[in-house]
N, C-alpha and C positions, 0 to 999 in steps of 0.2 A: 622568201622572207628569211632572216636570219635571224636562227635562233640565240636566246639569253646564252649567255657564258655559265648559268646556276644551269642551265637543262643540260648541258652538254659535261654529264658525269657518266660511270658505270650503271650505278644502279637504276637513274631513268633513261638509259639508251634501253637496258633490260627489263625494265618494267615494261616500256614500249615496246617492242617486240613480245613479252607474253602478251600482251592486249591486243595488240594489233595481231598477231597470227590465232590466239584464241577466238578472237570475232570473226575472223576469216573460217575456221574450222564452222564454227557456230553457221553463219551462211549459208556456207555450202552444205553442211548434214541437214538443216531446216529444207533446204533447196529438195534436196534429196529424199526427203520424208514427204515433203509437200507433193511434189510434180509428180516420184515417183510410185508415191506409195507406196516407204517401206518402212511408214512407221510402227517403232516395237516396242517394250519397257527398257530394254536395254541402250538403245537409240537416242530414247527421250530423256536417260537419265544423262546420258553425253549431254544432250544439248542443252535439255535446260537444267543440269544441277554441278556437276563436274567442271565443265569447261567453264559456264558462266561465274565457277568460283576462281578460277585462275586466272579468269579474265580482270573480274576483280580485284585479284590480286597484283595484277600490275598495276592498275590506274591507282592505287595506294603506295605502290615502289615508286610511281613519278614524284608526286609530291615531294616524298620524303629524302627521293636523294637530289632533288632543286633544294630543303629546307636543309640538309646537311652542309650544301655545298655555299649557301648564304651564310651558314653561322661559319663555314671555314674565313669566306670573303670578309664576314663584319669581324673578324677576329686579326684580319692583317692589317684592318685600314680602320683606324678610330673613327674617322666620318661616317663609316659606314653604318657603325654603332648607335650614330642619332637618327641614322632615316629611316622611314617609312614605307611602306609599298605607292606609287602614286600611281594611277591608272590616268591616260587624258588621252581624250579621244581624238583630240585634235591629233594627235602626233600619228602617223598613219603605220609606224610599227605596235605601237599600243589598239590603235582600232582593228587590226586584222589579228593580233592574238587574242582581244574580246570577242570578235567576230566566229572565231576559228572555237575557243574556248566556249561559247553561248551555243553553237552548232552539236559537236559534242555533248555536252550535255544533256543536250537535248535528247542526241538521239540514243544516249546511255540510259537515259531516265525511260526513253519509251521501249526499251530493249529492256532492260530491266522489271520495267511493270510487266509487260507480255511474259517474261521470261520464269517472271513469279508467278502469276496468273496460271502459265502451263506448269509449271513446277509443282504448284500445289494440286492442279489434278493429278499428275501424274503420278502425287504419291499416295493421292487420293482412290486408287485405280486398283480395280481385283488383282492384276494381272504385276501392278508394281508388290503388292504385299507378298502373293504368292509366289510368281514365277520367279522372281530377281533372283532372292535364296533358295535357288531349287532343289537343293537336297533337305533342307531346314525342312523345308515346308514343304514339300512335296505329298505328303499325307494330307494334309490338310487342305493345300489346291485341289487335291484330286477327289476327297470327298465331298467337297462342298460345288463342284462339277456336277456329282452326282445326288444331291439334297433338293428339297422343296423351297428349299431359298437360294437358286441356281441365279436365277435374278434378280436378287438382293447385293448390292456392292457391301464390303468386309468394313468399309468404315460407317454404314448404318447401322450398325450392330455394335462394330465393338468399340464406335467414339460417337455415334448421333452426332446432336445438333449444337452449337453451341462454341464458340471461342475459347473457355476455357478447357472444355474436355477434349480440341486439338488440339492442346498446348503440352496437356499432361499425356497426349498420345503421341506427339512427337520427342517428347524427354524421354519418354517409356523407349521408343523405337534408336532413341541412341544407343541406347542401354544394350538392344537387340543385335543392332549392326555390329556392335565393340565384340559381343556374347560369339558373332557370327565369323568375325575375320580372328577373334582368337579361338577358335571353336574351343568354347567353354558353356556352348549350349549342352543341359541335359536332355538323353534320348530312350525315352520320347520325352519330347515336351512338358512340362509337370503339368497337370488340374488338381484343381479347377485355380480358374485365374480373379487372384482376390481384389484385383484392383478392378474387375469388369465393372462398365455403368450399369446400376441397375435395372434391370427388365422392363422396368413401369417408364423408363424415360428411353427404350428404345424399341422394343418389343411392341411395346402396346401403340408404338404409333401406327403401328398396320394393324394387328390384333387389338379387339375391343374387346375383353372378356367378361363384361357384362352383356354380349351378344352373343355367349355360346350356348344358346338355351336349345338347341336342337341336340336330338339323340342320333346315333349314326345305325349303320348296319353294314357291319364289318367280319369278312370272309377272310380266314385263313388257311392257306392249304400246303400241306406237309407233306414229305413223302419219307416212308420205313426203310429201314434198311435190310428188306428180305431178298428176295430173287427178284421179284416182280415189280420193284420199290412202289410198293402199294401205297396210295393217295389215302389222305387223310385228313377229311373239312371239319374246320370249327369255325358257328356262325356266332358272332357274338353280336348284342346290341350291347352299343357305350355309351353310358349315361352320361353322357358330359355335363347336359346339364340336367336340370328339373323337367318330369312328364310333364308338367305344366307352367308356360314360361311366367304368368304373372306373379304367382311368390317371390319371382326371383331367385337367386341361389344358394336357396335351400335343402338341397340336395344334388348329386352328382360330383363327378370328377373335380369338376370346376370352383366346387366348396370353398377350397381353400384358399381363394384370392376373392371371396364374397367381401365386398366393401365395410361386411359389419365384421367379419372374423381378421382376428389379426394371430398370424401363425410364427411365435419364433423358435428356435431349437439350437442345441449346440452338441457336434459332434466332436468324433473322437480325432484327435492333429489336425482338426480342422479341415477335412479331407471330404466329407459331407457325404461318406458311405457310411460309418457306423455313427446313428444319431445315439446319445446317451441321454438326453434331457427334452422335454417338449413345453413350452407353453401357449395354451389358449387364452384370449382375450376378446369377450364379447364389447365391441367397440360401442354398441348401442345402450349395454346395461352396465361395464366396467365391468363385468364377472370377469374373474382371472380363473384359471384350473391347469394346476401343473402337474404334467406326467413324469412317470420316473424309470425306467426298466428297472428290476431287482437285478438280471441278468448281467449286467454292467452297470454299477452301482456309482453315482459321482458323487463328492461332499459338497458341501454349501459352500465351504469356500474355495473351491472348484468352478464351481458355478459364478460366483464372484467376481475369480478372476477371469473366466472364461469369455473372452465377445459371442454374444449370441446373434444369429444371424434370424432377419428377417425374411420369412418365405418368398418365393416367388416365382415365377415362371422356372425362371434358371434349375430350380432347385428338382424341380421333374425332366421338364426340357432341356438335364443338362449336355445333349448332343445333337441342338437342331440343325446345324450343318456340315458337322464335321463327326459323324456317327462312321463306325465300321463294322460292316456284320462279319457274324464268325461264320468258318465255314457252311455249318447247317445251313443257315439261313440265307446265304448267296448261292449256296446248291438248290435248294427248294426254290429258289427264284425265279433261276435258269432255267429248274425243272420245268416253271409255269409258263414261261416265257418260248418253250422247247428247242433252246440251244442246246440244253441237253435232253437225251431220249431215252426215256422212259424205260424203251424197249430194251433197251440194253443190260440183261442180266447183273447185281449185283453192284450197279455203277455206284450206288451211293455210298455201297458199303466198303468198295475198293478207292474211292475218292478219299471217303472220312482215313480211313488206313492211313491212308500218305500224307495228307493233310494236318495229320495231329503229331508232325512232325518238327522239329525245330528247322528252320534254312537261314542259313548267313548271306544268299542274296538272293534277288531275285532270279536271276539266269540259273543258280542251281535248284531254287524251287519249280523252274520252270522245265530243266532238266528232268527232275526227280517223279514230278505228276506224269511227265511225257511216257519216260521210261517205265514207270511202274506200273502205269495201266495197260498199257500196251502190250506188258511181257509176261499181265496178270492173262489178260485174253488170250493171248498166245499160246499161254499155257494151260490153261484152265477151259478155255470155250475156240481151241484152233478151228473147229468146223465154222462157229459163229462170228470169228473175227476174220477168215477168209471170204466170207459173204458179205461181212457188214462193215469193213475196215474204214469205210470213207466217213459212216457215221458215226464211230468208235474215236477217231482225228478230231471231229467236225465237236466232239463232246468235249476231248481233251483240249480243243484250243478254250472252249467255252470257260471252263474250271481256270484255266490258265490265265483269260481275261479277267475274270472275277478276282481271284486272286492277287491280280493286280491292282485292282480298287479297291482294295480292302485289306489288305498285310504289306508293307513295308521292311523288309531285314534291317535296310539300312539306317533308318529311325528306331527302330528296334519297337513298331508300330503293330498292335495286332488286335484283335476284337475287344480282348480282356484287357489290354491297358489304359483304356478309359472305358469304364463300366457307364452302360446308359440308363439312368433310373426311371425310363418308362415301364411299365409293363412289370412285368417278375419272372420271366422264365429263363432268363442266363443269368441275371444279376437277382441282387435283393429289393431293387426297386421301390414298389411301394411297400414292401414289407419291412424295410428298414425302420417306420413307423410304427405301421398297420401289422402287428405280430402278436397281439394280446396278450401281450407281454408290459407294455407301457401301460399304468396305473396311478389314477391319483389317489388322494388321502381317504376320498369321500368312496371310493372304488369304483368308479368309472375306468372302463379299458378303453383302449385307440382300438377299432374291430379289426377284426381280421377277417368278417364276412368279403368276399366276392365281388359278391351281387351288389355291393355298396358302389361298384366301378360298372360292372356288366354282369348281364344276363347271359346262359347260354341257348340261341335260338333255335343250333341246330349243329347237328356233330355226329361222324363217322364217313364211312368210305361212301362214294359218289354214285354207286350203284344202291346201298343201303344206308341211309341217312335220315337221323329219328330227330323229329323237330319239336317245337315245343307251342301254347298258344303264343301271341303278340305280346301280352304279359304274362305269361307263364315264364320257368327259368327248366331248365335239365339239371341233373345232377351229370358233374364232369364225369366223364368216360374215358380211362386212359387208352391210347391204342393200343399201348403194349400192358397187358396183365403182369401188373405188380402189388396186386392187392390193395391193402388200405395204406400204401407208402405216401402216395399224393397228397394227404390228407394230414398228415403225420411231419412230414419233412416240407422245406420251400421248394420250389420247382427247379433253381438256382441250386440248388447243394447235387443233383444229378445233369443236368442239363449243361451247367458249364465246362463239363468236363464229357462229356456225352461222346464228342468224334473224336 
């Protein structure tokens, strides 16, 4: 068939050729992924986002250099200027460029649809958000690897359900990719992220927390940093919710998201560690009661201007899958787990040493634990590291592992740059509230009892361990004698700075 005299220009000979060798590339890596299985994020962003956009972009160069090269043609020859496009089938070079043209499209349209259909998973996919930008994100793949929502995909969480919130998660991500190819990302990463969907429209689709009315009984075991890195259990029961589930939640952890209390607060640069302002609202009766620190004092028209946020899961749970323990607390893990041994003279104390160190990468953090423990034992315990060198290696790879799930140089990634407000023993957690310090007019405090979260059931070394009844509580027991400090101070003002 011979082609128009309008097709036969540069720029749709060149359109044609991107299209045509685009779809060819497209085939064969689809071929390739299919038969062989080797499909990857990398792979799939070829086939279906990159190529399919060049490919695109040729069948847009045809048109337009056929429409350049008619307005050159209707520009030399005035008749041209009154006609028309006329299409007639009869004519058997018009039926086979309809024919050829209607084939085509077809199968652009069905290459298209598929192409979109995989495209949107694929950016839809743990493995495209995390692995693509591997250095970006590499903290953040890596903890959530190792989190209780390992099987939770990244856009349940941080886009749910719904057309518009992947519209605003795709605008956000351009914003990302631009941040990534100019590296103009900050490192680490900022938090908390103010644009997240709220907790109640993503969170609670698996979580019902008016279903958390059971109490737990929860072991934690710690080890000292003496010779013999002496164990050290604390049993706590966690009130999560009410001893008795038919009140509802009326007491417990869980308080806070009770359908009658409505919890708002407004902290300091908006950073949601140091709260300055609280208020209560009984949604049943309209009581309002607003709390105030004297301690960091805000004005009214402070307040004012200030957006106050609405409590929620997020605002405890700010680290449900991308938490990183500090050293202690991945040593104590290992401890339990007995990658690392026990037996080995002073290992926690020669760990924390080196640990509480600054490194600019990984390879020299990995250098630095190698070296220093080894040349600690060497020197310090030669008889003991000549008898026991393989379990001495077997501990130091353990640390070394840890340490790679849980600190980052190159994000500049490490326990304390996102602070997790469970708990209060590195962070200020719930004491950021709960300090008896917050006061209303009428003189109500936010408590700072305990026992308002847990009991202690049972606590000390595993040879001699003093328990308490089923509702009874202990009074804490430090393991190291430091007097009435515990009591006095938050756990957080010695513990984050501990190894």
């Amino acid at each position: 068939m011979k082609l128009s005299s309008a097709y036969r220009n540069w720029i749709t000979i060149i359109g044609s050729l991107i299209s045509g060798l685009n779809l060819l590339l497209i085939i064969v890596l689809f071929i390739i992924s299919t038969i062989f299985n080797k499909s990857n994020t990398n792979l799939g962003l070829f086939i279906y986002i990159i190529l399919p956009g060049f490919f695109v972009l040729g069948l847009i160069m045809i048109p337009f250099g056929i429409i350049l090269t008619r307005k050159r043609q209707k520009g030399a020859s005035e008749n041209e200027k009154k006609r028309l496009p006329v299409v007639d089938l009869n004519d058997p070079r018009h039926r086979n460029a309809f024919i050829i043209f209607t084939v085509l499209t077809i199968i652009v349209l069905f290459l298209s649809t598929y192409g979109s259909f995989e495209a949107y998973h694929l950016t839809e996919s743990v493995e495209f958000c995390g692995a693509l930008c591997h250095k970006v994100m590499e903290p953040e793949y890596t903890a959530y690897h190792n989190s209780p929502h390992a099987n939770v995909t990244c856009v349940e969480c941080h886009v749910g359900s719904g057309a518009s919130w992947y519209v605003k998660s795709k605008l956000s991500g351009l914003h990302q990719v631009y941040a990534v190819l100019t590296k103009t990302y900050p490192s680490p990463i900022e938090t908390p992220l103010h644009d997240l969907r709220p907790a109640r429209e993503t969170c609670e689709k698996c979580h019902w927390p008016q279903k958390f009315y059971s109490r737990t009984l929860q072991t934690n075991r710690y080890f000292l940093a003496d010779s013999l890195n002496s164990e050290w259990d604390i049993m706590l029961q966690m009130k999560i919710g009410p001893e008795y589930k038919e009140p509802g939640f009326n007491e417990g952890i869980h308080w806070h998201i009770n359908p009658s209390v409505k919890i708002e607060y407004i902290s300091e640069n908006d950073k949601r560690e140091v709260i300055t302002y609280v208020k209560y609202t009984n949604t049943n009766t309209g009581e309002v009661t607003i709390f105030k620190n004297p301690e960091t004092p805000v004005s009214d028209s402070l307040i004012t201007a200030s957006e106050t946020r609405f409590m929620d899961c997020i605002d405890c749970h700010n680290r449900p899958s991308h938490n990183y323990n500090s050293p202690p607390v991945y040593f104590d893990k290992a401890m339990v787990t007995g990658t690392i041994r026990k037996e080995i003279p002073f290992i926690k104390k020669t760990a924390m040493g080196i640990l509480r160190n600054t490194f600019t990468s990984k390879d020299t953090a990995f250098l630095q634990i190698k070296d220093g423990i080894l040349n600690y034992y060497k020197t310090s315990y030669p008889g003991f590291f000549a008898d026991h060198s393989a379990m001495i290696n077997e501990s130091v790879e353990s640390i070394q592992h840890s340490f790679s799930q849980n600190t980052f140089p190159g994000m500049k990634v490490t326990y304390d740059a996102y602070p997790e407000h469970i708990g209060h023993l590195e962070t200020e957690g719930c004491f950021r509230c709960h300090n008896d310090a917050f006061t209303s007019e009428n003189g109500k405090k936010i408590s700072r009892d305990c026992n308002l979260c847990h009991t202690i059931m049972g606590q000390g070394k595993p040879d001699n361990m003093q328990y308490s009844t089923i509702r009874g509580t202990l009074e804490f027991h430090h393991p190291v004698d430091i007097g009435t400090a515990w009591k006095e101070a938050n756990c957080s003002e010695c513990h984050r700075y501990l190894y």
